[in-house]
Biopython code that builds the backbone (N, CA, C, O; Angstrom):
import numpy as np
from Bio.PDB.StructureBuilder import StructureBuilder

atoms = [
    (1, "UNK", "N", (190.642, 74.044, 86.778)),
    (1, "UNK", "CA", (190.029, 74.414, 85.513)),
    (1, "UNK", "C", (189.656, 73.189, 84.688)),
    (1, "UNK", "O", (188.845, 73.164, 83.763)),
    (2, "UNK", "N", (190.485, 72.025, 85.240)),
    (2, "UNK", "CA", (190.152, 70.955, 84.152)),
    (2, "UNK", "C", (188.458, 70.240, 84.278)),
    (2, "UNK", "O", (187.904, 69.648, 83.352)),
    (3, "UNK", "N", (187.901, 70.462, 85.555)),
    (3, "UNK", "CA", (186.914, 70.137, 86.008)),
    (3, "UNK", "C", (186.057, 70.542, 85.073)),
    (3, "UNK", "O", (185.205, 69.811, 84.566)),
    (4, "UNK", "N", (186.324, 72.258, 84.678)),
    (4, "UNK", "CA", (185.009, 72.677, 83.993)),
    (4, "UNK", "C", (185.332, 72.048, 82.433)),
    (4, "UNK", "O", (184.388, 72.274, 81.675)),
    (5, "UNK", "N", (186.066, 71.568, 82.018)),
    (5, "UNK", "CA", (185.976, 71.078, 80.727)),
    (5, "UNK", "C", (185.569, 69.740, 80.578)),
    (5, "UNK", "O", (184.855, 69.462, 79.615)),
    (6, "UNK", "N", (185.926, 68.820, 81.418)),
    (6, "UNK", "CA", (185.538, 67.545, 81.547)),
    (6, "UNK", "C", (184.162, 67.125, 82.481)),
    (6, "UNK", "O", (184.028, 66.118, 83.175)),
    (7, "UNK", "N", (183.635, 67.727, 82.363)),
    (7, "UNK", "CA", (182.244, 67.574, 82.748)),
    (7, "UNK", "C", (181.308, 67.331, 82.225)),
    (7, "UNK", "O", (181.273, 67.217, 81.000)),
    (8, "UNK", "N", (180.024, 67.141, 83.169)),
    (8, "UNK", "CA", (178.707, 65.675, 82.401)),
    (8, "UNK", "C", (178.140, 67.505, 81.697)),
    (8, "UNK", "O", (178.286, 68.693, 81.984)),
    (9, "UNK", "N", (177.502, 66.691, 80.725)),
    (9, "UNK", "CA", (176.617, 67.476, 79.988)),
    (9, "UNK", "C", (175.556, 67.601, 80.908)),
    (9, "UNK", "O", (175.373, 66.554, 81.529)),
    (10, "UNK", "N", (174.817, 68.493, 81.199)),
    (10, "UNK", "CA", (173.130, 68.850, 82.240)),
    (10, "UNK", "C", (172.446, 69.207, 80.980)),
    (10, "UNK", "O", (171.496, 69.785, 81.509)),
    (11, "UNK", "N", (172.307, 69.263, 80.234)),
    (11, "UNK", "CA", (171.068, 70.090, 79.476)),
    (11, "UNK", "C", (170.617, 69.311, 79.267)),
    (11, "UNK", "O", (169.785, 69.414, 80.168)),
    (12, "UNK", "N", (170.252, 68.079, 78.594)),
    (12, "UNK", "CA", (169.290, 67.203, 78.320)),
    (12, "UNK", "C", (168.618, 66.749, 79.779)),
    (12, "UNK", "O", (167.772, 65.860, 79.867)),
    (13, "UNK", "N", (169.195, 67.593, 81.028)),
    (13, "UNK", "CA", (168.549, 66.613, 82.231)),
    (13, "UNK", "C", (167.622, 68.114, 82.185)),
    (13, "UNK", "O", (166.406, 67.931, 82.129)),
    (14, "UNK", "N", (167.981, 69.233, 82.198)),
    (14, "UNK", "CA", (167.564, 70.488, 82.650)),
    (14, "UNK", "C", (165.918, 70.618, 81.720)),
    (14, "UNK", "O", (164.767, 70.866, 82.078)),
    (15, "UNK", "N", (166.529, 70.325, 80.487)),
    (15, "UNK", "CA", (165.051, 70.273, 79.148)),
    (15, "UNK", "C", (164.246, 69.697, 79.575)),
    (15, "UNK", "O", (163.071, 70.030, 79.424)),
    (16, "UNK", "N", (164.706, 68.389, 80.409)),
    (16, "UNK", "CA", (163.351, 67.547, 80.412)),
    (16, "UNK", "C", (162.877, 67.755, 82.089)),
    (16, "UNK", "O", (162.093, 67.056, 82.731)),
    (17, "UNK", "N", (163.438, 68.637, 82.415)),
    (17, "UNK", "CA", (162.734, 69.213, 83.997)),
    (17, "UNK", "C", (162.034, 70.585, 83.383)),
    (17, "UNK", "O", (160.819, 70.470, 83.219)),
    (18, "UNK", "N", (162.625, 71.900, 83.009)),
    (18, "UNK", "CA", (161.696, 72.575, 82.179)),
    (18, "UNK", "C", (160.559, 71.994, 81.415)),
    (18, "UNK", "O", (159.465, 72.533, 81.577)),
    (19, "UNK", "N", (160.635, 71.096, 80.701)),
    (19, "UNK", "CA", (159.803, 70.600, 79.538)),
    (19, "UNK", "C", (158.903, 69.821, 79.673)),
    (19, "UNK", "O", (158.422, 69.210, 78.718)),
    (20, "UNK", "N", (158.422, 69.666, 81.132)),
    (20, "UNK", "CA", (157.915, 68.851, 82.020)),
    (20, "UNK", "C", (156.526, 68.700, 81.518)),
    (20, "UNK", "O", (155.968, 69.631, 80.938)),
    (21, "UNK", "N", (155.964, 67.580, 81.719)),
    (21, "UNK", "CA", (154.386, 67.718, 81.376)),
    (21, "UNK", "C", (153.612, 68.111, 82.049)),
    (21, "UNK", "O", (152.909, 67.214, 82.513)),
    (22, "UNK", "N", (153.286, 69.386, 82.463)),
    (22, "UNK", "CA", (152.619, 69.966, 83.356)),
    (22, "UNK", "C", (151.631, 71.032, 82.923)),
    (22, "UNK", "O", (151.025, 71.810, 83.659)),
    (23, "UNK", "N", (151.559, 70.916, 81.353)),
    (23, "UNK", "CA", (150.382, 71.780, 80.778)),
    (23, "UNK", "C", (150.334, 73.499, 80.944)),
    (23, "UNK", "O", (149.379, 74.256, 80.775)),
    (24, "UNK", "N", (152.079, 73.871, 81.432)),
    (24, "UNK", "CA", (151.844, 75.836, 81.505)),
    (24, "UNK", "C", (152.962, 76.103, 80.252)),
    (24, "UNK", "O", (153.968, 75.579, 79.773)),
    (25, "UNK", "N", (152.170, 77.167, 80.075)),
    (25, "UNK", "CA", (153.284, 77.944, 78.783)),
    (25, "UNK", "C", (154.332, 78.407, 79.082)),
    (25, "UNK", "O", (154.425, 78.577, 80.298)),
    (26, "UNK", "N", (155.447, 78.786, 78.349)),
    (26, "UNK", "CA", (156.479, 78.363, 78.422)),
    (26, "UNK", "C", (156.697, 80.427, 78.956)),
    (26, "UNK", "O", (157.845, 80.808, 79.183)),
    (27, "UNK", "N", (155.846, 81.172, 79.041)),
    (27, "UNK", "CA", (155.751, 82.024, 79.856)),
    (27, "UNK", "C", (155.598, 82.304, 80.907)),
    (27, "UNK", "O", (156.007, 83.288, 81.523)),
    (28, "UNK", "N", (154.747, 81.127, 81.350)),
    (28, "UNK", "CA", (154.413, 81.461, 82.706)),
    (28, "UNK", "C", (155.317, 80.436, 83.536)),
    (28, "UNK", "O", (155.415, 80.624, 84.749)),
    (29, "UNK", "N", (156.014, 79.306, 82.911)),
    (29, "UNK", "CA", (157.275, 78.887, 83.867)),
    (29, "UNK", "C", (158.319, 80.063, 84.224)),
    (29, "UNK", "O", (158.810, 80.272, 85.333)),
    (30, "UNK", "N", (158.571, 80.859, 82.909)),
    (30, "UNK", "CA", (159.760, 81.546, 83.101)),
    (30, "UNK", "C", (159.618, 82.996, 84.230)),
    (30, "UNK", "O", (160.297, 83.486, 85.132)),
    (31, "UNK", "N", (158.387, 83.272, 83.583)),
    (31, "UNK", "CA", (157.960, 84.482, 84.585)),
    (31, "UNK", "C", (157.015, 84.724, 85.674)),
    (31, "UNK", "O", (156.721, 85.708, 86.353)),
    (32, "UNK", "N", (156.476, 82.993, 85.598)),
    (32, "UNK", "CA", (154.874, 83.313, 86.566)),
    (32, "UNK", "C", (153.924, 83.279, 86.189)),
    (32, "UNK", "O", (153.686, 83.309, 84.982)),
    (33, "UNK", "N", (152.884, 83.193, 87.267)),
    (33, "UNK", "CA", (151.503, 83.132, 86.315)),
    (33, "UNK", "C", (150.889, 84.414, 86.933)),
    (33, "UNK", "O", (149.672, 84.572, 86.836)),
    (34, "UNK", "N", (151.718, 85.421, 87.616)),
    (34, "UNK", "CA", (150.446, 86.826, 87.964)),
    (34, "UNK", "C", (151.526, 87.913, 87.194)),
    (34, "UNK", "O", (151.095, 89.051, 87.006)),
    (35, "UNK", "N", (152.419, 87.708, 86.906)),
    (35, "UNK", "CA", (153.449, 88.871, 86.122)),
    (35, "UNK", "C", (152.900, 89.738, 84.416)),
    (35, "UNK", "O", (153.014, 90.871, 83.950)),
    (36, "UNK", "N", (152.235, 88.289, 83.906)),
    (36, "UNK", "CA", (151.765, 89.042, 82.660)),
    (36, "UNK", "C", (150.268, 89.411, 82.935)),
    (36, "UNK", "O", (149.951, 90.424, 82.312)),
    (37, "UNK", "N", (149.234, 88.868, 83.709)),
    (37, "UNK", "CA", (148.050, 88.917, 83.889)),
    (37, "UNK", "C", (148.258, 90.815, 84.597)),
    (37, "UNK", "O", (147.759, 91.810, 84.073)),
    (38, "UNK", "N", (148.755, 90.801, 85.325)),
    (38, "UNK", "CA", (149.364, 92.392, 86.029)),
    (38, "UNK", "C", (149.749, 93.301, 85.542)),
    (38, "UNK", "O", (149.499, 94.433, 85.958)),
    (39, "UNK", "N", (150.542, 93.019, 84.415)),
    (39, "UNK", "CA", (151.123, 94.006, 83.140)),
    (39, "UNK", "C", (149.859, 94.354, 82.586)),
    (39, "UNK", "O", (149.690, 95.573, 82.560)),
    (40, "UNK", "N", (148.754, 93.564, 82.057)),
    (40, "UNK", "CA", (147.902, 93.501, 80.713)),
    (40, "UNK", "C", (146.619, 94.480, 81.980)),
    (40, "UNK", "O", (146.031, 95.511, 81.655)),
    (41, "UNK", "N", (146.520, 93.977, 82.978)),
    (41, "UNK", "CA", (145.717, 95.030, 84.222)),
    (41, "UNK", "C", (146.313, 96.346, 83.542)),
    (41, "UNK", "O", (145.620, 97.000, 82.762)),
    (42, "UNK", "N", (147.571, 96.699, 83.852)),
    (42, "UNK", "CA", (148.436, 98.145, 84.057)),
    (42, "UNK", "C", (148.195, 98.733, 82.535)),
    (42, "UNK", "O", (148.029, 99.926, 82.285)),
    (43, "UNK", "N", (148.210, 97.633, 81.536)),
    (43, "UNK", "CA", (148.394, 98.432, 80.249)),
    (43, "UNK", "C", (146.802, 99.158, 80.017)),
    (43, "UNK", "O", (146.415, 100.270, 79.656)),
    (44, "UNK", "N", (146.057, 97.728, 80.485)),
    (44, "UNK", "CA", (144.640, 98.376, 79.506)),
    (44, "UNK", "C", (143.668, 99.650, 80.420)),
    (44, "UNK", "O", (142.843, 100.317, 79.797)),
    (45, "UNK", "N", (143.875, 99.857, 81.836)),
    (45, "UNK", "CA", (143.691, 100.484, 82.616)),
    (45, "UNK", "C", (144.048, 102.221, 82.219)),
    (45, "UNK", "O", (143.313, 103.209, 82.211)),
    (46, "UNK", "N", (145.680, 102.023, 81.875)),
    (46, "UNK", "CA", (146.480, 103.190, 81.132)),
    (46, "UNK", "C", (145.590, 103.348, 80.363)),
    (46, "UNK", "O", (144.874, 104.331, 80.557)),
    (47, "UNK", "N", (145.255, 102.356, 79.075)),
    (47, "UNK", "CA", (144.521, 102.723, 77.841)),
    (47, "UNK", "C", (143.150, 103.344, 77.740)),
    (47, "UNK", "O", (142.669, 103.999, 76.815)),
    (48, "UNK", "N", (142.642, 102.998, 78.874)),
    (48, "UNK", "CA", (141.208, 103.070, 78.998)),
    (48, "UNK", "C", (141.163, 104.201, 79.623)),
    (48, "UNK", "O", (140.508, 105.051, 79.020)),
    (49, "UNK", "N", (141.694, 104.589, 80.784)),
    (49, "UNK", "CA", (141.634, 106.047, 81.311)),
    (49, "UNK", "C", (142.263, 107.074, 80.494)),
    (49, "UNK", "O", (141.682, 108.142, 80.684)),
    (50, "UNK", "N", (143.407, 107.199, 79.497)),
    (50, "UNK", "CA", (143.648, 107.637, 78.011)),
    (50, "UNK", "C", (142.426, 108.052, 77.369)),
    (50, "UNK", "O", (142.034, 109.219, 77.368)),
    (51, "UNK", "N", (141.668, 106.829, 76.676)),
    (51, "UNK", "CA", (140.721, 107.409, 76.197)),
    (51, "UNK", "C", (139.317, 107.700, 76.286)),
    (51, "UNK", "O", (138.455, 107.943, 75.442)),
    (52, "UNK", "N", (139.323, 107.597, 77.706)),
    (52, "UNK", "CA", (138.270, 108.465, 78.889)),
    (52, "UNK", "C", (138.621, 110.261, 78.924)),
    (52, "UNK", "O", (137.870, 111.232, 79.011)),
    (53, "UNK", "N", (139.691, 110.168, 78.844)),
    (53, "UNK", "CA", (139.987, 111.863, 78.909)),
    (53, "UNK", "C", (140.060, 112.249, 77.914)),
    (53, "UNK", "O", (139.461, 113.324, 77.961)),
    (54, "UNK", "N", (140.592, 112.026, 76.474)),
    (54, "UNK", "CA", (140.275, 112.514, 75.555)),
    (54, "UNK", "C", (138.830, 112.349, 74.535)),
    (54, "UNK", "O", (138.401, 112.887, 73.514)),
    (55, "UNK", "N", (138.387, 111.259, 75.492)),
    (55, "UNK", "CA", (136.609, 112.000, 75.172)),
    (55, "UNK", "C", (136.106, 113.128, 75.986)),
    (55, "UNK", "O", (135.339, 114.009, 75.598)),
    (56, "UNK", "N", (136.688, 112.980, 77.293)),
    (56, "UNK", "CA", (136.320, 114.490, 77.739)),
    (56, "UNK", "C", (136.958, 115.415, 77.302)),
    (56, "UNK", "O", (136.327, 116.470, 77.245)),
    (57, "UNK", "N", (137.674, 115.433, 77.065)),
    (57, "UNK", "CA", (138.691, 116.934, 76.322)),
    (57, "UNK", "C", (137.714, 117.221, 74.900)),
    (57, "UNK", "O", (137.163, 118.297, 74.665)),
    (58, "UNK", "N", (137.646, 116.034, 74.053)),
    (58, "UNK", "CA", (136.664, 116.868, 72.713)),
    (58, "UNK", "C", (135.109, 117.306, 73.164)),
    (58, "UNK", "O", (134.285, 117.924, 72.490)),
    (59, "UNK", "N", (134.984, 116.792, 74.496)),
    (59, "UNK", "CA", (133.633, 117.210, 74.782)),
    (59, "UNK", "C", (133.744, 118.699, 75.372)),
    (59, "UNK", "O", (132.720, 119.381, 75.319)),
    (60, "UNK", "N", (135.213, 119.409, 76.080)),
    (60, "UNK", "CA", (135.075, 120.386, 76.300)),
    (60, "UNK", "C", (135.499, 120.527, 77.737)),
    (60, "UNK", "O", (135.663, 121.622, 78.275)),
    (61, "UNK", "N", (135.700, 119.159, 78.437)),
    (61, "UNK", "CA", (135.718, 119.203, 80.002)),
    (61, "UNK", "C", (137.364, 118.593, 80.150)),
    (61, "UNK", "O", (137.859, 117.628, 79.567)),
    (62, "UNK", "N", (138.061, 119.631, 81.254)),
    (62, "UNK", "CA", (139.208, 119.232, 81.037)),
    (62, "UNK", "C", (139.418, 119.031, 82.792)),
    (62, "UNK", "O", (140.248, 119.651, 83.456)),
    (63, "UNK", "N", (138.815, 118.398, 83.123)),
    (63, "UNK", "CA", (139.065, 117.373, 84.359)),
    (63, "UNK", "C", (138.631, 115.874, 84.474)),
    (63, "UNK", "O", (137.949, 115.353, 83.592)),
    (64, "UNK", "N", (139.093, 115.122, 85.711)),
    (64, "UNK", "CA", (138.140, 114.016, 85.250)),
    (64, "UNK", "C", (136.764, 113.728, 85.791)),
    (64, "UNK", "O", (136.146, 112.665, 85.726)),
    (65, "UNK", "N", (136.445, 114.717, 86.264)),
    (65, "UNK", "CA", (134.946, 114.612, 86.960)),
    (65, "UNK", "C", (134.469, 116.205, 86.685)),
    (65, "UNK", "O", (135.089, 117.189, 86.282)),
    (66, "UNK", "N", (133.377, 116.034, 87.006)),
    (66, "UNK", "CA", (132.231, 117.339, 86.668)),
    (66, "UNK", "C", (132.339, 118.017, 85.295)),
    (66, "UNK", "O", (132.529, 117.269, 84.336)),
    (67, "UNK", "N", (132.246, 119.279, 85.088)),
    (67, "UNK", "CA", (131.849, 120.171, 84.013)),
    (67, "UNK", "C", (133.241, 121.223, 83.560)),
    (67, "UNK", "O", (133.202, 121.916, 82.544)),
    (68, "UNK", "N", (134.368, 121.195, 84.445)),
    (68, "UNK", "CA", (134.896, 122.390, 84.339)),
    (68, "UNK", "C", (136.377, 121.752, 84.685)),
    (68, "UNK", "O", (137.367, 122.482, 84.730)),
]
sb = StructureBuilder()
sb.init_structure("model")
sb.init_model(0)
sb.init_chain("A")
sb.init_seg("    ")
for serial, (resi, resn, name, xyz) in enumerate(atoms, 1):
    if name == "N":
        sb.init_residue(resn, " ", resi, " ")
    sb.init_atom(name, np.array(xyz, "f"), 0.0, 1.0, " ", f" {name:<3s}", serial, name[0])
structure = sb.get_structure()
Protein backbone atom coordinates (compact mmCIF):
# COMPACT_ATOMS: atom_id res chain seq x y z
CA UNK A 1 0.00 0.00 0.00
CA UNK A 2 2.88 2.26 0.64
CA UNK A 3 3.69 2.25 -3.10
CA UNK A 4 0.40 3.89 -3.90
CA UNK A 5 1.11 6.82 -1.64
CA UNK A 6 4.61 7.47 -2.45
CA UNK A 7 4.41 7.76 -5.94
CA UNK A 8 5.54 10.11 -9.01
CA UNK A 9 2.81 12.42 -9.82
CA UNK A 10 1.62 11.44 -13.92
CA UNK A 11 -0.68 14.22 -14.56
CA UNK A 12 1.42 16.88 -15.71
CA UNK A 13 3.01 14.04 -18.08
CA UNK A 14 -0.68 12.79 -19.08
CA UNK A 15 -1.90 16.86 -19.84
CA UNK A 16 0.77 17.37 -21.97
CA UNK A 17 0.15 14.01 -24.04
CA UNK A 18 -3.71 14.86 -24.14
CA UNK A 19 -2.92 18.53 -24.74
CA UNK A 20 -0.85 17.75 -27.54
CA UNK A 21 -0.52 20.10 -30.46
CA UNK A 22 -2.34 18.38 -32.87
CA UNK A 23 -5.16 20.87 -33.75
CA UNK A 24 -8.54 18.32 -32.67
CA UNK A 25 -11.10 19.36 -30.16
CA UNK A 26 -11.10 18.24 -27.12
CA UNK A 27 -14.24 16.10 -28.33
CA UNK A 28 -13.09 14.39 -30.78
CA UNK A 29 -9.87 13.10 -28.75
CA UNK A 30 -12.21 11.87 -26.13
CA UNK A 31 -14.83 10.36 -28.34
CA UNK A 32 -13.63 10.30 -32.00
CA UNK A 33 -14.07 11.93 -34.94
CA UNK A 34 -17.24 9.72 -36.54
CA UNK A 35 -19.23 9.41 -33.00
CA UNK A 36 -20.67 12.98 -33.02
CA UNK A 37 -20.78 13.47 -36.90
CA UNK A 38 -23.23 9.96 -36.58
CA UNK A 39 -25.31 11.18 -33.72
CA UNK A 40 -26.06 14.72 -35.59
CA UNK A 41 -26.82 12.09 -39.05
CA UNK A 42 -29.37 10.11 -36.47
CA UNK A 43 -30.77 13.28 -34.86
CA UNK A 44 -31.52 15.44 -37.92
CA UNK A 45 -32.75 12.47 -40.09
CA UNK A 46 -35.30 11.71 -36.89
CA UNK A 47 -36.13 15.47 -37.24
CA UNK A 48 -36.64 15.70 -40.72
CA UNK A 49 -38.70 12.56 -41.29
CA UNK A 50 -40.85 14.04 -38.02
CA UNK A 51 -41.63 16.84 -39.88
CA UNK A 52 -42.22 15.18 -43.23
CA UNK A 53 -45.15 13.35 -41.63
CA UNK A 54 -46.70 15.87 -39.91
CA UNK A 55 -46.91 17.85 -43.06
CA UNK A 56 -48.55 14.95 -44.39
CA UNK A 57 -50.90 14.39 -41.60
CA UNK A 58 -52.21 18.31 -41.87
CA UNK A 59 -52.41 17.65 -45.49
CA UNK A 60 -54.73 14.72 -44.79
CA UNK A 61 -52.43 11.69 -45.83
CA UNK A 62 -51.60 9.40 -43.13
CA UNK A 63 -48.90 7.24 -44.73
CA UNK A 64 -45.62 7.96 -46.00
CA UNK A 65 -46.19 7.59 -49.61
CA UNK A 66 -49.27 8.03 -51.89
CA UNK A 67 -52.78 9.51 -51.04
CA UNK A 68 -54.30 7.27 -48.39
Amino acid sequence: MAGFLNRENRVPHYQRVFQGADNLRLWEKARGRFIIPAYKVVLFTSFGSSMYMMFRMVLGHKTWFGKN
